[in-house]
N, CA, C and O of each residue as an XYZ file, in Angstrom:
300
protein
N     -35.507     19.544     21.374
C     -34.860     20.829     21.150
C     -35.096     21.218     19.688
O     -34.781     20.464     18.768
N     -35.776     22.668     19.463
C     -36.065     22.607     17.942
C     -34.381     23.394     17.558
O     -33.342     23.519     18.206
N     -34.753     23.732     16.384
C     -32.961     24.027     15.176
C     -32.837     25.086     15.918
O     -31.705     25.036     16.400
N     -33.526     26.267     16.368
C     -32.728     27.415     16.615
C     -32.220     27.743     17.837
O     -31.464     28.694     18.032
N     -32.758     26.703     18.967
C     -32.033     26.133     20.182
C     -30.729     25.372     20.125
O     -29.705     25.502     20.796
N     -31.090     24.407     18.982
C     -29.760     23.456     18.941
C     -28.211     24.694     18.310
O     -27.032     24.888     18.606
N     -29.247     25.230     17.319
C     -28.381     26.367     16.995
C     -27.147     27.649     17.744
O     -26.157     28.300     17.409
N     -27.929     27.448     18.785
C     -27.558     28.245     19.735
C     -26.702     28.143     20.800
O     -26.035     28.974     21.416
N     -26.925     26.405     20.937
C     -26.307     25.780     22.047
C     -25.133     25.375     20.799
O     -24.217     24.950     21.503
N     -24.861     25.315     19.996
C     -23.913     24.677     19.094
C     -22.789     26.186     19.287
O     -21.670     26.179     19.799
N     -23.535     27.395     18.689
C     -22.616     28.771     18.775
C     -22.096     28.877     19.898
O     -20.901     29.155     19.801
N     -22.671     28.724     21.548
C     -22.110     28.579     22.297
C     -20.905     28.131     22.662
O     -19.945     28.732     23.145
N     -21.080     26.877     22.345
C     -20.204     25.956     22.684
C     -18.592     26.456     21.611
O     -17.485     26.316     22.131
N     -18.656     26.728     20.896
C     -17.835     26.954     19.938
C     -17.356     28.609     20.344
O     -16.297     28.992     19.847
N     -17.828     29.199     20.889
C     -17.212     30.637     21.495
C     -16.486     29.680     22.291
O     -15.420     29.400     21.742
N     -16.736     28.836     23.812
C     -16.024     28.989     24.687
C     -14.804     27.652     24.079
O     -13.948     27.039     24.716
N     -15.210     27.569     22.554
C     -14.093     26.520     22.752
C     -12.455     26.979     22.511
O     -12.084     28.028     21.985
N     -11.656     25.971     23.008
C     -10.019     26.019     22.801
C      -9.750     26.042     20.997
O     -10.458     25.585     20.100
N      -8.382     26.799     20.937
C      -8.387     26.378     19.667
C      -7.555     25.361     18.857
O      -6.894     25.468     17.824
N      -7.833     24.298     19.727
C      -7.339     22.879     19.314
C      -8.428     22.356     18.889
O      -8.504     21.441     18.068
N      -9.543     23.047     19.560
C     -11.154     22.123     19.270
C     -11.655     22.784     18.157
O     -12.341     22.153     17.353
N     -11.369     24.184     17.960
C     -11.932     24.783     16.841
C     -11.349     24.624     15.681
O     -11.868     25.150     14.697
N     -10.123     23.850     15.546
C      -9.556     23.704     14.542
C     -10.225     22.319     13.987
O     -10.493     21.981     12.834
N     -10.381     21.702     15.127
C     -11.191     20.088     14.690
C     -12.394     20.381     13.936
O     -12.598     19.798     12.872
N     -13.657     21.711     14.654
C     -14.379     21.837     14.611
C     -14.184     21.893     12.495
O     -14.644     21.068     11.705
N     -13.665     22.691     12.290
C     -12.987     23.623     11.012
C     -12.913     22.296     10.100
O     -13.593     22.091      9.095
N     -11.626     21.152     10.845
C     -11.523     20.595      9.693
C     -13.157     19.603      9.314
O     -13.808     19.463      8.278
N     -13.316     19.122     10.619
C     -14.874     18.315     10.432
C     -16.185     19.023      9.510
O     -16.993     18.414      8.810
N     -16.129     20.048      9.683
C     -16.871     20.725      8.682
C     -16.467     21.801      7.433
O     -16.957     22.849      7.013
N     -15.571     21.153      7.157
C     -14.851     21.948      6.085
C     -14.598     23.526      5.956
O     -14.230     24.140      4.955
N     -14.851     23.948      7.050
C     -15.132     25.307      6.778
C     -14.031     26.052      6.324
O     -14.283     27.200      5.956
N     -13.009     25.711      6.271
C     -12.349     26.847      5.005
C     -11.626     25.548      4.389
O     -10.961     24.761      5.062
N     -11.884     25.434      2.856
C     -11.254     23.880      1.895
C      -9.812     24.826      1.583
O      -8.962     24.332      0.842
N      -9.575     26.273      2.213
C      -7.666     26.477      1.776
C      -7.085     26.484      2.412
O      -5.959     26.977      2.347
N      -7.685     25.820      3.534
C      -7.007     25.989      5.197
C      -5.676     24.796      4.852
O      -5.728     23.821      4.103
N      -4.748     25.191      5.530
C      -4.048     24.066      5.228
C      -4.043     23.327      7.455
O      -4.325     23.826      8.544
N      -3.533     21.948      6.936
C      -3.570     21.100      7.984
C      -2.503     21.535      8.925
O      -1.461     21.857      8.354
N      -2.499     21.611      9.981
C      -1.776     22.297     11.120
C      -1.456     21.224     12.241
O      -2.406     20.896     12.952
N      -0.365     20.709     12.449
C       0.077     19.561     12.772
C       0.760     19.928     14.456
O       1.413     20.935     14.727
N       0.428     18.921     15.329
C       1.257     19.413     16.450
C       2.653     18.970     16.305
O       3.197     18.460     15.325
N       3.133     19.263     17.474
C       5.099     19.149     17.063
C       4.975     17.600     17.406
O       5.667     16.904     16.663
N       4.487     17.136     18.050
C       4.381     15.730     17.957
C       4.134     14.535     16.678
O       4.705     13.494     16.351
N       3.036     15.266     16.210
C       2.718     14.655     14.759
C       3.669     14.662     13.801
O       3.992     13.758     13.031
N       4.373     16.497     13.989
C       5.339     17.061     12.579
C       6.456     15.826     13.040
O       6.901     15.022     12.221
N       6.833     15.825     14.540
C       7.929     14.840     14.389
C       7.734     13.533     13.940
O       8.714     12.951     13.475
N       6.510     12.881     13.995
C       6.460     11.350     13.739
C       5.922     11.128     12.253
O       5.480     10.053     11.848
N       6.013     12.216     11.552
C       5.647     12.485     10.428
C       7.517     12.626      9.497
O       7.851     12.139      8.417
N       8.148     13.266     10.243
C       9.287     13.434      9.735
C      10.133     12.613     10.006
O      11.258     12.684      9.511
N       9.744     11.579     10.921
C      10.779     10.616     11.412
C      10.379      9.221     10.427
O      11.102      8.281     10.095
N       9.148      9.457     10.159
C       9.085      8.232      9.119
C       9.272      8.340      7.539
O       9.486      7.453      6.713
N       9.100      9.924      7.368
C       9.862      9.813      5.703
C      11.284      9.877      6.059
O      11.872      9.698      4.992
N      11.954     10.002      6.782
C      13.340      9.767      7.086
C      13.517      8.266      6.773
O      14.283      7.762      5.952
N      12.694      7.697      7.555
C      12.888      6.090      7.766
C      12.628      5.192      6.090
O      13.329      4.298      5.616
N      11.867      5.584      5.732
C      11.279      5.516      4.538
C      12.359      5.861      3.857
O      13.210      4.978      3.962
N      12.856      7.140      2.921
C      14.032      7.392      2.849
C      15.253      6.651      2.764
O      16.056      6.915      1.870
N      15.415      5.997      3.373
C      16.275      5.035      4.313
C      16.224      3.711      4.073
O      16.970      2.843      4.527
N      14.938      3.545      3.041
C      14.960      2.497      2.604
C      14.203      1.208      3.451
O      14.171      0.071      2.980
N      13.634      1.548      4.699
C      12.946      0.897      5.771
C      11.661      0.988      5.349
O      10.817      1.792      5.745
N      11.516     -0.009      4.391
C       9.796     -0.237      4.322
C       9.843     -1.757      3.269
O      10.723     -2.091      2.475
N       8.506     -2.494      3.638
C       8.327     -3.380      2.432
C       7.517     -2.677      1.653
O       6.875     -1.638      1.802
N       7.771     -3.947      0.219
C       6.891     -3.414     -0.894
C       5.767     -4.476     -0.687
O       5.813     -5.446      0.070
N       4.816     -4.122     -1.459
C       3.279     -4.782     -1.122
C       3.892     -6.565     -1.936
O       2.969     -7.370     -1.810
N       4.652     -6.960     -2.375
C       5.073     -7.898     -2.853
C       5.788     -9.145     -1.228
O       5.638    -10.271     -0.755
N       6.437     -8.066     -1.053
C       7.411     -8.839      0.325
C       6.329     -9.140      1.426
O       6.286    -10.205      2.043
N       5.282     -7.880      1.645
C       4.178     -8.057      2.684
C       3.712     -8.764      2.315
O       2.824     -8.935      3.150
N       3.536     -9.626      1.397
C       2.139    -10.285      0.899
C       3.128    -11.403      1.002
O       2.486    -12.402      1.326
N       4.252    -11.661      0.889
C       4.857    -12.851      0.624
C       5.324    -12.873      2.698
O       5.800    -13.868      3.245
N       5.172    -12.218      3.060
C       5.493    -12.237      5.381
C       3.870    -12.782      5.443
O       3.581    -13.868      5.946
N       3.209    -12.174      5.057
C       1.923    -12.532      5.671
C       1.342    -13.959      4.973
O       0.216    -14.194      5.411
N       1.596    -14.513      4.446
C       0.955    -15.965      3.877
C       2.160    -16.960      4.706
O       1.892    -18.038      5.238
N       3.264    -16.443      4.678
C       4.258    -17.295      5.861
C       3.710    -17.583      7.329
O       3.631    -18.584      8.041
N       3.334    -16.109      7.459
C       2.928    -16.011      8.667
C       1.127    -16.620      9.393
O       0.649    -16.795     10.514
N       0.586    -16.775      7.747
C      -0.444    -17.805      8.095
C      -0.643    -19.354      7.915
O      -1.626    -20.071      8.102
N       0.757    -19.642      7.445
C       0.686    -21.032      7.372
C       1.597    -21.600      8.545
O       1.757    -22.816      8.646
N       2.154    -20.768      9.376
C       2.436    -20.688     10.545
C       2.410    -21.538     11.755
O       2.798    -21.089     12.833
């Protein structure tokens, strides 16, 4: 297939696409760098449920992990 076929079949595809795919399309090729990131309500929630958690004081520091995981390999 030479470039202005592939070209063509690429524009295609991108008319009939959804715009969940064109947004992928967007971020994968940067095409607008002021776009901001557009999150589904799924993400926004598991996004907000962990700086909550975080917040909250529910996290190790890279000190405690490092001191679980050498426990956990002498195991």
């Amino acid at each position: 297939m030479d470039s202005t076929a592939l070209k063509n079949n690429i524009i295609a595809r991108i008319k009939n696409a959804s715009d969940d795919l064109l947004l992928d399309i967007a971020r994968l090729i940067k095409a607008d760098d002021d776009a901001k990131i557009i999150f589904s309500e799924e993400e926004a929630a598991t996004i907000q449920a962990s700086i909550k958690s975080y917040e909250e004081g529910n996290y190790l520091t890279d000190k405690v992990a490092e001191q679980d995981i050498q426990k956990w390999l002498k195991d």
